[in-house]
C-alpha positions, 0 to 999 in steps of 0.5 A, a space after each residue: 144659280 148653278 154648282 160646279 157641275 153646271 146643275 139647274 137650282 130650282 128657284 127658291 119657293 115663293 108666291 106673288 100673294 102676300 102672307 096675309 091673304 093666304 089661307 092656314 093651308 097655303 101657309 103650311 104648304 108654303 112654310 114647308 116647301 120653303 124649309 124642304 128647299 133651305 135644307 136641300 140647296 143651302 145646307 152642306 149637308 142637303 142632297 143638293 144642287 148646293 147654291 154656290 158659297 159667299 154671296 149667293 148663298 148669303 142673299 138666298 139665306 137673308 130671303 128665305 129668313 124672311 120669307 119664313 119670319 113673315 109666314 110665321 108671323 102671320 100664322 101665329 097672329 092667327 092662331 092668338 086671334 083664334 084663341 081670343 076668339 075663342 075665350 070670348 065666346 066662352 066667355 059669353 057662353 058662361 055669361 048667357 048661362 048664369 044670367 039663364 040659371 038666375 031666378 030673379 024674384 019679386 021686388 022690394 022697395 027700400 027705404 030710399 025708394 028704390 026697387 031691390 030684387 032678390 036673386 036666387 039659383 036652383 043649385 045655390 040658393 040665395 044669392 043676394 039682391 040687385 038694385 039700380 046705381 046711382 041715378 038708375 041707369 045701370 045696376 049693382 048687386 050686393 051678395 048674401 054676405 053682404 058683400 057689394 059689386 065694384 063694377 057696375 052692370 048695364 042691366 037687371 039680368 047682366 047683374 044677375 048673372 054675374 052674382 050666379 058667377 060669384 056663387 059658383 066661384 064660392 062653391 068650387 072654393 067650398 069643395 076644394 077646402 072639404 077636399 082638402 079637410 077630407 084629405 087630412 083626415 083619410 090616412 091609410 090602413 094601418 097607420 095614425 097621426 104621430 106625434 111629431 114631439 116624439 119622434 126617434 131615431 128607427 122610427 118608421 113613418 110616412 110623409 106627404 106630399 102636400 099642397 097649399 091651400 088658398 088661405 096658406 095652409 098646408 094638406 096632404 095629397 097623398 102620404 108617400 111610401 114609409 120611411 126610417 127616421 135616421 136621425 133626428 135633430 131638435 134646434 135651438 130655435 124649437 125646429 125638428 129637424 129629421 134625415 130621412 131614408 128609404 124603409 125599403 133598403 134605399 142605401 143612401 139617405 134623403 135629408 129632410 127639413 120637415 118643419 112644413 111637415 109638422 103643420 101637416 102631420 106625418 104617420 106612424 104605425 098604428 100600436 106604434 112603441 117607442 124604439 129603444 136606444 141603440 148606442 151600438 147603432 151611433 157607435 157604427 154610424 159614426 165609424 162607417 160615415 168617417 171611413 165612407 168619406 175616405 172613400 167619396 175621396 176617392 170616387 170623386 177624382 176616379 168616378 164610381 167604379 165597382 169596387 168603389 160603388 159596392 164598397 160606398 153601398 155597403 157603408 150607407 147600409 151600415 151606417 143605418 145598421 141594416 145588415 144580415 150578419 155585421 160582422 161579415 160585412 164589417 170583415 167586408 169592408 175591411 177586405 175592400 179597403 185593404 184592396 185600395 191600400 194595397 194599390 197605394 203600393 203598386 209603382 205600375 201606378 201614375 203618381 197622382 194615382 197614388 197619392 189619391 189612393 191613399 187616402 186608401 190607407 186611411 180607410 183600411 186602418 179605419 176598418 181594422 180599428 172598427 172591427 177590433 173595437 166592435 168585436 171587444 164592444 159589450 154593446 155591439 156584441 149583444 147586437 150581434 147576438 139579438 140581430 141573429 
């Protein structure tokens, strides 16, 4: 097959042995020439000769599918086969390992006649007896606990070992649940189970990253960086609800439903007083959500330029009260909304420009009415006072 330019196409890679009778190299090998000639002379953007457009190209294309979806096939059968393989060698690696680990003692004789041998391992202890089935010609075990095999074994030692198995399977349990209780009960320096009925607003506290355990229970993994408690909701349904935000400075909130947390428990500083009511911090909180909204208003349409990111921050930051000096950064927040306004006045602006920058107007009037209100507010005015 030739290009315009009269140019010899190598023919497309291929081997008169079939896929099966390859080894895992010549199957790489083949794979990888194949794709190297697909890509080089059938691709448009292949160094070329290109196999000329319509039919030709279509009926390299169909064999090089196919050629490729066989070597496929046949590699991944090998490589599943390779796997099982490897399982059932595992497997009876184990096997051969419990049914050697199994001290099996001296028999006694039940009351029905027949021979029950005690089963033992060094690391384990007791494990129970093994006895012939029915008409005794294969064997079942029956566990410490009491517990009997479903399954049915084809000899003493087979039997045996599968109850060494059980033993270990018992064991991990064991470990994983004293984890577990070691876990609930390692709580960090500094730190002690709150009481989850008591928990306020401001209140700083640490949370877990839990897991499940295998009768359901939850426990914690780790206990995560401290938090501040931003509001609390306590439903009619006897559910506390908790909104959660980053004790380091975090702007923006992590809402939390934490009944799981509740089975868990959460962490308190240890001396830990109960914070006393703000009614300033509810009174903010109220008026900088109100006008943070006009502002995500805003951001939606136009994305978060700096203005409107800074202006955003600086809301979320008030709204926990989390501020050096309240009053200048309430004048802030008036300086920025004003700013917007203003904007909502500019004709150099598109008309739907200016109808969404208003909401601008909202925001501004908003802060004014917020910074007059505080600076007459007895509360507000003390906080300020304690806050510097």
């Amino acid at each position: 097959m030739l290009t315009d330019t009269a140019v010899a196409i190598p023919p497309m890679p291929a081997t008169s042995a079939p896929a099966t009778e390859m080894d895992d190299d010549a199957l790489t090998d083949a794979m990888a020439a194949l794709d190297t000639w697909y890509r080089t002379h059938l691709l448009e953007s292949g160094a070329g000769p290109h196999v000329e457009r319509g039919e030709p190209s279509r009926t390299a294309l169909i064999a090089v599918a196919a050629r490729m979806r066989e070597l496929k096939r046949v590699r991944k059968e090998r490589e599943q086969n390779a796997a099982r393989d490897a399982f059932h060698l595992r497997e009876a690696q184990r096997k051969a390992g419990n049914e050697a680990r199994a001290q099996i003692g001296r028999p006694n004789r039940a009351v029905d006649g027949a021979l029950v041998y005690p089963v033992s391992d060094e690391r384990l202890g007791d494990l129970g007896t093994v006895r012939r089935a029915f008409r005794g010609r294969t064997w079942r075990f029956t566990r410490a606990d009491n517990g009997s095999s479903g399954q049915e074994y084809g000899s003493l030692r087979e039997a045996a070992g599968a109850l060494v198995s059980l033993g270990d399977l018992a064991a991990e349990a064991t470990e994983r649940q004293r984890q577990q209780e070691a876990a609930r009960a390692a709580v960090p320096d500094g730190w002690e189970l709150a009481d989850w009925d008591e928990l306020t607003e401001f209140d700083l506290i640490r949370i877990p990253a839990y897991g499940t355990a295998e009768d359901g229970t939850l426990y914690p993994r780790w206990w995560q960086d401290p938090f501040e408690v931003w509001r609390v909701n306590r439903l009619d349904s006897s559910t506390l609800v908790i909104s959660l935000a980053q004790a380091a400075g975090g702007a923006h909130p992590l809402y939390v439903s934490c009944q799981e947390m509740k089975d868990v428990g959460v962490l308190w500083p240890v001396g830990r007083t109960r914070p006393e009511p703000q009614p300033w911090r509810e009174k903010l909180r109220v008026r900088m959500a109100d006008i943070a909204d006009d502002i995500e208003t805003i951001r939606r349409p136009f994305g978060s330029t700096t203005l409107l990111q800074d202006l955003a921050d600086l809301l979320a930051r008030l709204e926990r009260a989390h501020s050096e000096d309240l009053f200048a950064d309430l004048r802030r927040v008036e300086a920025a909304a004003g700013y917007l306004r203003v904007q909502v006045g500019d004709t150099n602006q598109r008309s739907e420009v200016r109808e969404i920058m208003s909401w601008g107007v909202a925001a501004h009037l908003k802060a004014a009415q917020a910074l007059e209100a505080f600076l007459s507010d007895p509360d507000f005015a003390w906080a300020v006072t304690a806050e510097s």
